[in-house]
C-alpha positions, -999 to +999 in steps of 0.1 A: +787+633-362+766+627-391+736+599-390+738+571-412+708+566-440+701+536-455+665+529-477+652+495-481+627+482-506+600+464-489+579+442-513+553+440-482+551+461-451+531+458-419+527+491-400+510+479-371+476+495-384+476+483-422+497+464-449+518+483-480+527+466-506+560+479-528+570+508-502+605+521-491+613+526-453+645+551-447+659+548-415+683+572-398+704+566-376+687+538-351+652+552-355+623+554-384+629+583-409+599+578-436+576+552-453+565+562-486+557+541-521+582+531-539+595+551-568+607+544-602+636+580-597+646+564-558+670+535-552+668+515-524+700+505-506+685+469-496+656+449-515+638+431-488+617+401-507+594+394-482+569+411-452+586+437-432+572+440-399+580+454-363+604+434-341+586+411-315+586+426-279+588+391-255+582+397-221+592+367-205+626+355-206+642+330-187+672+319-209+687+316-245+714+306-260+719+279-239+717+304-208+697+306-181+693+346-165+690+325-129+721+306-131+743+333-143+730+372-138+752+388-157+754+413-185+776+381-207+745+361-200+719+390-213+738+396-246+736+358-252+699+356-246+697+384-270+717+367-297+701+336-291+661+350-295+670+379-323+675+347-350+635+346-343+625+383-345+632+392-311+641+428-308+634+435-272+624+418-243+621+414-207+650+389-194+630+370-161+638+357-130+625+326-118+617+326-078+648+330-061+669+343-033+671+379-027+711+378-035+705+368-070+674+386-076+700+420-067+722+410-091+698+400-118+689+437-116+726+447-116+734+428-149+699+446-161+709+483-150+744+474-167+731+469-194+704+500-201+743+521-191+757+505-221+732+504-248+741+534-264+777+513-269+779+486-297+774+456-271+742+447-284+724+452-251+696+478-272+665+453-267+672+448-229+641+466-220+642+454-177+635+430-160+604+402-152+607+392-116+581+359-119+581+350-084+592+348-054+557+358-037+536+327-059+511+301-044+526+275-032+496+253-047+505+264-082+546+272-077+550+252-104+587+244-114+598+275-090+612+262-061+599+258-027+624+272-013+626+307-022+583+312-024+580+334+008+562+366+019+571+400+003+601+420+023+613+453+025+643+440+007+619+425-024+602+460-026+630+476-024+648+458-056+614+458-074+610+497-074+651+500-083+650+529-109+675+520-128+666+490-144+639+502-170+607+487-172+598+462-146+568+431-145+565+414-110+543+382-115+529+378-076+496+354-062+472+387-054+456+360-025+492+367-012+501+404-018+480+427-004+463+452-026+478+480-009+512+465-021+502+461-052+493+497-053+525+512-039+540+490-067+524+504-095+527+539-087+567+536-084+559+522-122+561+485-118+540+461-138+519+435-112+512+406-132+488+376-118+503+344-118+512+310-098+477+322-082+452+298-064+433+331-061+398+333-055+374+359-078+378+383-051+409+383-047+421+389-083+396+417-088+411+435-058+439+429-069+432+446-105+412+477-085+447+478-068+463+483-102+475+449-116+469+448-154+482+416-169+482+377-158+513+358-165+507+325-190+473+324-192+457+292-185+487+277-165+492+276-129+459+294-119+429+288-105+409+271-133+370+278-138+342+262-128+303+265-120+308+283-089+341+295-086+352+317-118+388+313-105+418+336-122+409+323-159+373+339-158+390+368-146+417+369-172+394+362-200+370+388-190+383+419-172+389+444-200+410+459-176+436+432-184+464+423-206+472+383-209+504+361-221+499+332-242+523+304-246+511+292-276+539+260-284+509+241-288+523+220-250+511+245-224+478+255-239+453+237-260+444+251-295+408+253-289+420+273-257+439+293-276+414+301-299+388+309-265+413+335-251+416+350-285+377+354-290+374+366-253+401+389-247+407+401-286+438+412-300+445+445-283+451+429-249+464+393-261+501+388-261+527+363-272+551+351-247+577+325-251+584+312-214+622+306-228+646+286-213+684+281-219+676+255-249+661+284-272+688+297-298+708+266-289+717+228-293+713+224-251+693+190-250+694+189-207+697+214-185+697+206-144+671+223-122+672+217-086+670+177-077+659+169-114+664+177-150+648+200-178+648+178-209+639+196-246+620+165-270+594+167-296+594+210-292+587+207-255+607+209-220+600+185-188+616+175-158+620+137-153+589+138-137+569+145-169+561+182-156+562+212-184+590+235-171+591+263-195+593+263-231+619+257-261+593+280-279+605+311-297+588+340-308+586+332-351+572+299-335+544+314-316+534+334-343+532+310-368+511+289-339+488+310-335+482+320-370+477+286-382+454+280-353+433+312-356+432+304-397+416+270-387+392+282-360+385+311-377+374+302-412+353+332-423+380+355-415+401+377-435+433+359-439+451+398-433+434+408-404+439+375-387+474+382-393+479+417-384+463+410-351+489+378-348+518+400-354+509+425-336+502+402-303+541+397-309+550+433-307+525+463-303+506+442-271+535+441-251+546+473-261+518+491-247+515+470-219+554+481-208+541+523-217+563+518-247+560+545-275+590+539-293+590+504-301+559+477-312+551+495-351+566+508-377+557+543-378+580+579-384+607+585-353+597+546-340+632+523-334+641+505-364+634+474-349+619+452-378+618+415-387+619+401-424+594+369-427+590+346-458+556+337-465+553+308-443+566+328-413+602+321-409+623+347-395+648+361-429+664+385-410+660+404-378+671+444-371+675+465-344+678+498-341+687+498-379+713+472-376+707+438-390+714+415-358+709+380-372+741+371-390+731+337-390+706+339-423+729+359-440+726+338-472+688+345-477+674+351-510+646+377-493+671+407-495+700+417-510 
């Protein structure tokens, strides 16, 4: 069977390393083929009018497309969360379960194993990269939204569906002051991803945790132990353990600017990532949504029970990068402009990519997936392909390509 070719005409390019201006990118097939300057004897297929960059990688799901992955674990629900975040450059992520019961958790990784079988079939199941189990072994002090109910000690039957090999790459967010290290050992040598999150934990806890092999924290900044004079708490710990890769939910709600800002100038742009917190209202016109004995309610950009508690976000990736761009410009002033926004985009993409021990994906270099994202200047989403398909149907009248 022969493999497809098609050349596009980038005006602007982003690599992951450097920016091209006026370049062509062949891809063949679903991956990469060459980048190379644009020539006056080759015709491009497709003229993209804008920047060209690698797909964003988000690494905690809950819902899209007026879905939520807890309410309904199944492959239908994980190709509408895929439809519903690829309209905002997302080419891959991780759909996430909230804390639950072990019955749903199972088949949360069913509908996840289901769909790594079929992604070499047109079912548009290519950027399910695994699965993010955020709870169920959280403080109780700093659950959150996540109910009550299902926070509880780690089983045999938890491990057991946590170290499942056949549902790709997996994050666990777990309170390290309630997993022991040795857990969190066995965990990462079977290849699972200990985040720290939902933690009341103290210094010591979190760095045995990270000796133990934990390497990122889930939403920095939010439902951790905070720091103080004598107790650095899981924020000094995030914010200084090079060892360490951190989410940001940076919708401007969870996390103040001038915080944002701090865990950029702290933890630099290698080890900061983008993360979206999505629920069901992303990629949608769901206003309400019920959770437990209350409501999630989306106004002014931002998701609360009737309480007033944040519970998740209605933040999607172009969002977060256009955030944290404008914030970094402002904070920033005596920065290059390019290098503030190379190290933006690639907090969308290469971060989590090498955070998950994904080669493949995260840049745009030779034999990569052609997962790439078309943004206007301002840093709107134009178009959105993965694995050499355009995805997003729904900006099909753009004047950036043709």
């Amino acid at each position: 069977m022969s493999i497809s070719m098609t050349t596009y005409f980038a005006k602007r390019l982003f690599d992951g390393k450097r920016f091209h201006d006026n370049v062509y990118l062949e891809v063949n097939g679903d991956v990469i083929g060459r980048i190379t300057q644009a020539s006056e004897n080759t015709a491009a297929d497709v003229i993209l009018n804008g920047l060209v960059c690698a797909g964003f990688i988000d690494t905690q799901v809950n819902g899209g497309g007026g879905v939520l992955f807890n309410y309904a674990p199944s492959l239908a629900t994980l190709l509408t969360m895929m439809r519903g975040h690829s309209r905002y450059g997302t080419t891959a992520m991780l759909p996430t379960i909230i804390t639950d019961s072990s019955e749903v958790m199972k088949a949360a990784a069913n509908a996840v194993a289901e769909a790594l079988i079929a992604e070499a079939l047109p079912t548009g199941t290519s950027g399910i990269l695994g699965i993010h189990y955020e709870g169920p072994h959280l403080s109780n002090e700093k659950r959150g939204i996540h109910p009550s109910s299902h926070v509880r000690s780690i089983s045999d039957a938890d491990l057991a569906t946590f170290t499942r090999q056949d549902t790709g790459k997996v994050m666990v967010t777990l309170a390290p002051e309630n997993v022991s290290p040795d857990i969190i050992t066995d965990l990462v040598n079977q290849g699972v991803v200990v985040s720290l999150g939902h933690s009341a934990a103290t210094v010591e806890q979190a760095l045995a945790a990270i000796d133990a092999g934990a390497t990122c924290t889930t939403h920095l900044f939010n439902a951790m132990s905070g720091l103080t004079a004598r107790e650095p708490g899981l924020i000094n710990i995030a914010l200084s353990d090079q060892r360490l890769t951190s989410g940001l939910i940076v919708d401007l709600h969870h996390v103040h600017p001038q915080n944002c800002a701090l865990a950029y100038q702290c933890i630099g742009a290698e080890r900061l990532m983008l993360v979206t917190d999505a629920m069901a209202h992303v990629g949608s016109d769901l206003q309400t949504l019920p959770w437990l004995d209350s409501t999630i309610t989306r106004k002014d950009g931002k998701l609360t029970l009737d309480n007033g508690s944040l519970a998740g976000s209605c933040l999607d990736m172009s969002s977060a990068v256009r955030n944290m761009y404008s914030l970094l410009r402002q904070q920033a002033r005596n920065h290059d402009a390019n290098t503030l926004l190379a190290n933006v985009l690639n907090m969308a993409s290469r971060v989590p990519a090498n955070l998950l021990g994904i080669v493949d994906r995260g840049s745009l270099q030779v034999g990569s997936k052609a997962d790439f994202v078309l943004l206007s200047d301002d840093l709107h989403v134009e178009g959105t392909w993965a694995c050499g398909v355009k995805v997003d149907e729904n900006n099909s009248e753009s004047t950036l390509y043709q």
